[in-house]
C-alpha positions as CSV (number, residue, x, y, z in Angstrom):
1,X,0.0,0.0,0.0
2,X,1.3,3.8,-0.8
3,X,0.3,7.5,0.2
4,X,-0.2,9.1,-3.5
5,X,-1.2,12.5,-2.8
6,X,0.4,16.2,-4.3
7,X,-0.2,17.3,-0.4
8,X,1.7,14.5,1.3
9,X,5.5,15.8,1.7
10,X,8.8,13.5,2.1
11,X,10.3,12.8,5.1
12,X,13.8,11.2,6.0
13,X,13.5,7.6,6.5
14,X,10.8,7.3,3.7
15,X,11.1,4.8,1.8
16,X,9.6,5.9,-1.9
17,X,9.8,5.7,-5.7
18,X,10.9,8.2,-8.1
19,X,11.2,9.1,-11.8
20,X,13.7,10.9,-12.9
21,X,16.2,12.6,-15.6
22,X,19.8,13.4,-14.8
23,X,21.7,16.2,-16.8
24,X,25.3,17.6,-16.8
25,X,24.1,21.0,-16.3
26,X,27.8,22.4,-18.4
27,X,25.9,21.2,-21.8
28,X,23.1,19.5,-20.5
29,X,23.4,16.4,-21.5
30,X,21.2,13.7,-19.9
31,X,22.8,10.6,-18.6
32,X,20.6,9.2,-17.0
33,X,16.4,8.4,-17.0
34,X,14.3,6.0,-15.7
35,X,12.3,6.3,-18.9
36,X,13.4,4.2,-21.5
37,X,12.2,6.7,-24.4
38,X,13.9,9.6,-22.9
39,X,16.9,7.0,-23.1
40,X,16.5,6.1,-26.4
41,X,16.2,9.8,-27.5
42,X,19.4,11.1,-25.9
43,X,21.4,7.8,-27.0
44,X,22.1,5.9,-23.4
45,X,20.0,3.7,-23.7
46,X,20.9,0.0,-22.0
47,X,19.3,-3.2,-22.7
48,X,20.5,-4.8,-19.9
49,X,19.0,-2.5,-17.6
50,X,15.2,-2.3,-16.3
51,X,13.6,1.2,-17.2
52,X,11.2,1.7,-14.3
53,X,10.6,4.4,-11.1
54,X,13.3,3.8,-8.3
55,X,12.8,2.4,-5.3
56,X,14.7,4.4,-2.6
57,X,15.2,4.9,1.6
58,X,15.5,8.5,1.4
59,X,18.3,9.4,3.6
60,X,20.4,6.6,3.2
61,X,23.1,7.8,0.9
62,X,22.1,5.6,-2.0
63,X,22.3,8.9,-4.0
64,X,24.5,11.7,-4.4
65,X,23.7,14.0,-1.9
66,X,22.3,16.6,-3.4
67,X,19.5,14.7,-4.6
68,X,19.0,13.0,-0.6
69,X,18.6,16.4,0.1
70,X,16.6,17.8,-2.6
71,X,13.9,14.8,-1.6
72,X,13.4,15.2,2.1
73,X,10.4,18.2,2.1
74,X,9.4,16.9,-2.2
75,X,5.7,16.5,-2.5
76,X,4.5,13.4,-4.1
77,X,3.1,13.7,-7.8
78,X,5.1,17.3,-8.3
79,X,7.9,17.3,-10.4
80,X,11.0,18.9,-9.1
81,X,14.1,20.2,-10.0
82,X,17.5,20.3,-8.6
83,X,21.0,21.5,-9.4
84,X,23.5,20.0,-7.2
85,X,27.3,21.5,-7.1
86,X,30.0,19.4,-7.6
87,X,31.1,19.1,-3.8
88,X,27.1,17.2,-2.9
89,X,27.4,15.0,-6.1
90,X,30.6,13.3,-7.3
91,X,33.2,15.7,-5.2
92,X,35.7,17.5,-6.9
93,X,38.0,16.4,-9.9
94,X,41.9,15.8,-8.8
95,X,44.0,16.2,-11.9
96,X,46.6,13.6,-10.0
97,X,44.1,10.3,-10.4
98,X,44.4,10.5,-14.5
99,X,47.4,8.3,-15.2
100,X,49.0,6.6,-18.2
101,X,49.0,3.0,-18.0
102,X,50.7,0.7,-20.7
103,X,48.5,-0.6,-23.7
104,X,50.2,-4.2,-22.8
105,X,48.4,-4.3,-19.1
106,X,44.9,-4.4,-20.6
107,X,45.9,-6.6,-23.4
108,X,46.9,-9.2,-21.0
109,X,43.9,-9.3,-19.2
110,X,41.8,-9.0,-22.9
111,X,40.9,-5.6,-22.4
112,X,40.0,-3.7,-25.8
113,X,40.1,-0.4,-24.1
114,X,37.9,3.1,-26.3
115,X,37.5,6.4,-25.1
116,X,34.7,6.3,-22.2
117,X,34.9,2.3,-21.6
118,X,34.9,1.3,-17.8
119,X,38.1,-0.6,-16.6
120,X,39.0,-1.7,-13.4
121,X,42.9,-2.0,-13.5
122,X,45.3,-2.1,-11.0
123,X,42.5,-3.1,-8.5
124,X,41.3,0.1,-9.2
125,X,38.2,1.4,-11.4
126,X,38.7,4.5,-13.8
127,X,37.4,4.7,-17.6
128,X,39.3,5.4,-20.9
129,X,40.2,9.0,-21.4
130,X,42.3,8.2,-24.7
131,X,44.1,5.1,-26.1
132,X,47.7,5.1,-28.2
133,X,49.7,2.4,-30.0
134,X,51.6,2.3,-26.6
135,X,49.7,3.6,-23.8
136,X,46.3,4.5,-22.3
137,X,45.0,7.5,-20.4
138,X,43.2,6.4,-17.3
139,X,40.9,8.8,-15.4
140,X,40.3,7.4,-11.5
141,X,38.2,10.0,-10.6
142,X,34.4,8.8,-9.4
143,X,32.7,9.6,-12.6
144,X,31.1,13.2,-12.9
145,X,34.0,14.4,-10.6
146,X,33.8,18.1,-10.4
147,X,30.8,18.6,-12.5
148,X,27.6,20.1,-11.2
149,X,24.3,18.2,-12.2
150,X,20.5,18.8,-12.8
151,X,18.0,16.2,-11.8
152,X,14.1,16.3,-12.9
153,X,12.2,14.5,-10.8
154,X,8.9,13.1,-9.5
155,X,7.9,10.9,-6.0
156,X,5.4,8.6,-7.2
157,X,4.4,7.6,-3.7
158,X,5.5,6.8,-0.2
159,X,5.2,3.1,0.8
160,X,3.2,2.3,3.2
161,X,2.8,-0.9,5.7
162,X,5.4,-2.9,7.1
163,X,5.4,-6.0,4.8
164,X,5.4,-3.7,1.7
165,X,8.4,-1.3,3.0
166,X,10.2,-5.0,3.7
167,X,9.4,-5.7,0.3
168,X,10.5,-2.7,-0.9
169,X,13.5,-2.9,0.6
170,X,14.4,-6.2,-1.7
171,X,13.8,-4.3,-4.9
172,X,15.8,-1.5,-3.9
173,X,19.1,-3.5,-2.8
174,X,18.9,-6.6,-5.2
175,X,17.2,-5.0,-8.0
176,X,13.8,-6.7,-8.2
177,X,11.5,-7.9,-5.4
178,X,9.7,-10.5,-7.5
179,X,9.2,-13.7,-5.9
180,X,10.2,-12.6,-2.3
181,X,7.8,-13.0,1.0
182,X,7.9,-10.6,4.2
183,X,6.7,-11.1,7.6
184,X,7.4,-8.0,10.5
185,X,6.9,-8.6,13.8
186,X,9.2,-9.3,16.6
187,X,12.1,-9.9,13.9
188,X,11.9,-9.1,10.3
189,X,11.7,-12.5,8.4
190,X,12.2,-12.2,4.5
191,X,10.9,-15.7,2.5
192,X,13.4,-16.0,-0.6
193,X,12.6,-16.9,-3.8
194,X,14.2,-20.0,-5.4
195,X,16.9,-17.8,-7.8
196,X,18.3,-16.6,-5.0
197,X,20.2,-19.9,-4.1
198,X,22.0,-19.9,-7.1
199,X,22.5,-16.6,-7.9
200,X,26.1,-14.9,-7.1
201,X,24.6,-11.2,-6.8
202,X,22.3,-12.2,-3.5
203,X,25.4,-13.1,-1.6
204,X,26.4,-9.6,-1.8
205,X,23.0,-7.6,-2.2
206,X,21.6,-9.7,1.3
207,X,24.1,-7.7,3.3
208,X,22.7,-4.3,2.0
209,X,18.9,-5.7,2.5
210,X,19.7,-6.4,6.3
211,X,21.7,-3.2,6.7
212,X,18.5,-1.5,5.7
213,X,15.9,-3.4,7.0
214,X,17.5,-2.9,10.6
215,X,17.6,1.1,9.7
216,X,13.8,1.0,8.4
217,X,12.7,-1.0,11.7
218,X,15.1,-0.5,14.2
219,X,17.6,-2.9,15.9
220,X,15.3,-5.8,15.0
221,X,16.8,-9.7,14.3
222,X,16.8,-10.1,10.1
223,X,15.6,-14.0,9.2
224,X,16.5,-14.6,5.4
225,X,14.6,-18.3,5.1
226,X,15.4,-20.0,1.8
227,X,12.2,-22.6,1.4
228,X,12.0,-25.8,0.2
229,X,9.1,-27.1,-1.4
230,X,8.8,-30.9,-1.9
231,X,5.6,-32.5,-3.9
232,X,3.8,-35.8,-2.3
233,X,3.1,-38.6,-4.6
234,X,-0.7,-37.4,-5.4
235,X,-0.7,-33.8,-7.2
236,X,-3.7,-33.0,-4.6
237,X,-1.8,-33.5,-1.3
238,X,-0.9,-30.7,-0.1
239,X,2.8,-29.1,-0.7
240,X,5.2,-29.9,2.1
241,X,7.7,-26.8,3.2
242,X,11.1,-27.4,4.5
243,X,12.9,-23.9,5.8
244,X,16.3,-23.5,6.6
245,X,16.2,-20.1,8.5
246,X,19.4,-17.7,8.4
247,X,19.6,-14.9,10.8
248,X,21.6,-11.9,10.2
């Protein structure tokens, strides 16, 4: 359940979605939409990514600061606008972390490097500034370092009820909440769904989901249970569950 109203404001510690377009405000060029035909327009469009409104705990530095900011006080169904300096987005550029870097480290580890590609050399992350016959021009700074940027954006609604802010919780950290169960009483008990057990990402993203789920509900016990469901013999017997409980 959600609050959808233009008179309800945002408060830290929500837990809403939002729509929104991200400019470079020195040309404005978007770089970023949750609409996939804004995307497509402007030439950033990704096929591997899902074009839809963000979930998000507002206030807990999942975005650049600016926009954390900007959203505390945003009415819900009002479109907003933003422009965040440098220093409450990506921080300041330092000239010192764009380096040259032999062509002959990315080659051994079959690295094709172009202008803007993403590399993470040297157990470090940076992307392609230029490439030579010999070298390559690595810039380390977080990306938009030193730039100020625009957002447009909308809250679509405030979540509501404990189950659903649980829920919500799951599509924000592991990208998609499909399939998962919530309970929220004493402890906080999440019900996984089967491609968690075999997917490499939830062994990361779990961490982030009980991190959160303790700062939604307070110092509260996290139960991840990964369920096991086992048919009888006769298609009409009921299913029997087996649940191997894992607190956090």
């Amino acid at each position: 359940m959600t609050k959808e109203s233009a008179t309800i404001k945002v408060s830290k510690g929500d837990i809403v979605h939002i729509d929104y377009d991200a400019y470079i405000v020195d040309g404005g060029q978007l770089y970023d939409s949750t609409n996939a035909d804004k995307a497509k327009e402007a030439g950033i469009f990704n096929e591997n990514l899902t074009y839809k409104a963000l979930p998000l705990l507002v206030g807990g530095g999942r975005v650049f600061a600016g926009l954390d900011e900007a959203l505390v006080g945003a009415e819900v169904g009002k479109m907003t606008t933003v422009e965040i300096p440098a220093e409450k987005a990506a921080g300041p550029r330092d000239p010192k972390l764009v380096e040259n870097i032999a062509l002959r480290e990315f080659l051994r580890q079959e690295i094709r490097p172009e202008p803007g590609l993403e590399v993470n050399i040297r157990n470090r992350v940076g992307f392609v500034v230029t490439v030579t016959n010999r070298m390559v021009r690595v810039d380390f700074n977080r990306r938009f370092a030193g730039m100020a940027l625009k957002y447009d954006f909308t809250v679509l609604d405030v979540i509501e009820g404990d189950e659903n802010k649980a829920m919500a919780v799951c599509e924000m950290d592991y990208g998609t909440g499909e399939g998962f169960r919530a309970s929220v009483g004493e402890k906080v008990t999440i019900y996984l769904p089967d491609q968690c057990k075999y997917d490499q990402k939830w062994l990361l993203s779990k961490y982030k989901i009980v991190a959160d789920l303790r700062e939604v509900f307070g110092a509260k016990t996290v139960e991840l249970v990964e369920e096991y469901l086992k048919k009888e013999d006769k298609p009409s017997e009921e299913v029997k569950e087996e649940k191997a409980p894992e607190e956090l």
